[in-house]
N, C-alpha and C positions, 0 to 999 in steps of 0.2 A: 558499469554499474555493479555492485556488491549489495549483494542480501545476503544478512545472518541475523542467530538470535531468534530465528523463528516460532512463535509461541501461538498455537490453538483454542482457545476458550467456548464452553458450551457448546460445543458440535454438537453429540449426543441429545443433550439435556433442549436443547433448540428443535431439532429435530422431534423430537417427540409430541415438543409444545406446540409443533405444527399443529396437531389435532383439537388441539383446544376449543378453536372455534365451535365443534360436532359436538363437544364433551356436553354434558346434561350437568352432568354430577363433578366434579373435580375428587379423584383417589389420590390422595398425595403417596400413602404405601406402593399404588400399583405405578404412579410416575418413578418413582424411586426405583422400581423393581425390575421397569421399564428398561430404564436407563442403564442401569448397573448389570444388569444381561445382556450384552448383546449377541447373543444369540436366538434371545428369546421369540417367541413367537410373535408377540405384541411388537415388539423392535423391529423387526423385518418389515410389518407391515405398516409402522412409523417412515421409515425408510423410504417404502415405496410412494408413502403417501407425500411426504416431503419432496420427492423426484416428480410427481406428478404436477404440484404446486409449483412448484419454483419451473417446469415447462411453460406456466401461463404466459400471456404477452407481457411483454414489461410495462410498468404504470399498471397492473390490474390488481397491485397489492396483496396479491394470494402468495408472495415468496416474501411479505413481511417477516415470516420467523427466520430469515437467511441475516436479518440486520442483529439479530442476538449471539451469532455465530464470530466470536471477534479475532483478530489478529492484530499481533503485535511484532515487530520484527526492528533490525536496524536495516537504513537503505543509506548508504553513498552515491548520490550521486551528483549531476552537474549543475551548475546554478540555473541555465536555460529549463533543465529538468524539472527542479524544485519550483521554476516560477510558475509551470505548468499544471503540475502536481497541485498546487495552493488551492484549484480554483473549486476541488471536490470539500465539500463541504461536512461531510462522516468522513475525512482523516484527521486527526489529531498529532499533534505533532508534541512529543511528551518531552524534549530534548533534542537542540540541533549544534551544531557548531556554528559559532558567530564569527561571520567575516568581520565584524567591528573590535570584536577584541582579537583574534587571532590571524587576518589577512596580514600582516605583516611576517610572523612565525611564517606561514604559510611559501612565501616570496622568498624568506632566508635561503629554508629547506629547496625551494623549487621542485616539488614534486610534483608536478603538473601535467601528467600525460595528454588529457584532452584539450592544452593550451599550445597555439602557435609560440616554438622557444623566441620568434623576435618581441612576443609578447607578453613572453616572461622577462625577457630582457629591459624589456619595456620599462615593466613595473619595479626591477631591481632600481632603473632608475631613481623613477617617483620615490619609492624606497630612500632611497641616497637623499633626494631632495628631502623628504617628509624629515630624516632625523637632521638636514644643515637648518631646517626651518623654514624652508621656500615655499611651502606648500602646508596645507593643514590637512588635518587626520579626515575632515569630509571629504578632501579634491582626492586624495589615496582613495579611500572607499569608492569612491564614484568609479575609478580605473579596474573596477574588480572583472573580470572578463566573466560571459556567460562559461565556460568550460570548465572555469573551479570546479571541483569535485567537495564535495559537503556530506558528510553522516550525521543525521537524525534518528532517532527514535520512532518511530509512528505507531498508533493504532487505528484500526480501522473495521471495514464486518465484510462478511460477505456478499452482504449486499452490495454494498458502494463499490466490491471489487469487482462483482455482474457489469456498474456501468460503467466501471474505467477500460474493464474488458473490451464490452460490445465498443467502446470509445476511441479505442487506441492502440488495438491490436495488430494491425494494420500503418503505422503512425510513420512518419519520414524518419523520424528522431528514433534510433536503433536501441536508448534505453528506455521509450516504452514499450518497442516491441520486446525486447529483453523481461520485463517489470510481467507481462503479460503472460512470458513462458512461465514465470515463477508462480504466478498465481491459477494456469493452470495445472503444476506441481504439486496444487493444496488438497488435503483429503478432501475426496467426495464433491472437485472441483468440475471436472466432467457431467455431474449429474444434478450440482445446483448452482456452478456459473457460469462455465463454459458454454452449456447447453449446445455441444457443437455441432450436431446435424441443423440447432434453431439457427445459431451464426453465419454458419457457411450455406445457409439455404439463398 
């Protein structure tokens, strides 16, 4: 698996909006001011108050503002992977590479690390068949092995990364245990996804 392109949006500005719920009055100057210091005193205690939040039990909705927190990245990884991946409903997937138009380029190249070579061999066949005309461009597709290796696009929040975490951190398949160290890599991951004394309790 490969992550790159790693991109953060609204940490901070989330963060702060934690406290929303308490606010009486909405200061758009003092969130601004909030925000843009982080040093500030108000910040800190946004902070703490966002770490105490996002501790609640999962489903109690008090780590809602973790969902405003997003991340955007590229991931390559395997088709077994991706079919996995689908099933989380906050990833989007903004751009991926198409085995329909490119699984042949693909088979030329054979760069295929995660594929058995008798099954790259395989498919050079089918290949061969697919351009004498033996075969059509759906019986090719159908031959795609789960081990292709694929890069997308994705965005996703912090949230949905809490329950792919608690989900799969642990997993048989070593690129979501992989996928899992990356995501606790991400700022401020320890303290609103990982929650790792809650995890490992």
């Amino acid at each position: 698996m490969k992550i790159s392109n790693v991109r953060v949006y609204d940490l901070e500005e989330s963060i702060v909006a934690s406290g929303f719920p308490m606010t009486a009055m909405f200061d758009e100057i003092g969130f601004c001011d909030c925000v843009d210091d982080l040093k500030a005193y108000k910040y800190q205690e946004a902070i703490a108050r966002a770490i105490r939040l996002a501790s609640a039990p999962d489903g109690s909705g008090h780590r809602n503002f973790c969902s405003g927190i997003l991340v955007s990245l590229n991931v390559t990884g395997s088709n077994a992977w991706w079919m996995q991946m689908e099933r989380y409903h906050f990833v989007q997937i903004v751009s991926s590479q198409s085995k329909m138009h490119r699984l042949k380029k693909m088979v030329q190249l054979g760069d295929m690390p995660l594929v058995n070579p008798a099954t790259v061999e395989h498919l050079r066949e089918w290949l061969g068949r697919l351009e004498r005309g033996e075969i059509s461009e759906e019986d090719f597709i159908y031959e795609c092995p789960v081990g292709l290796q694929l890069t997308a696009r994705i965005t996703t929040n912090y949230l949905q990364l809490r329950t792919i975490y608690v989900q799969r951190r642990n997993h048989k398949l070593s690129e979501w245990r992989d996928f899992c160290e990356w995501i606790a890599s991400l700022p401020y991951a320890r303290e609103l996804i990982t929650l790792e004394d809650a995890v490992n309790a």
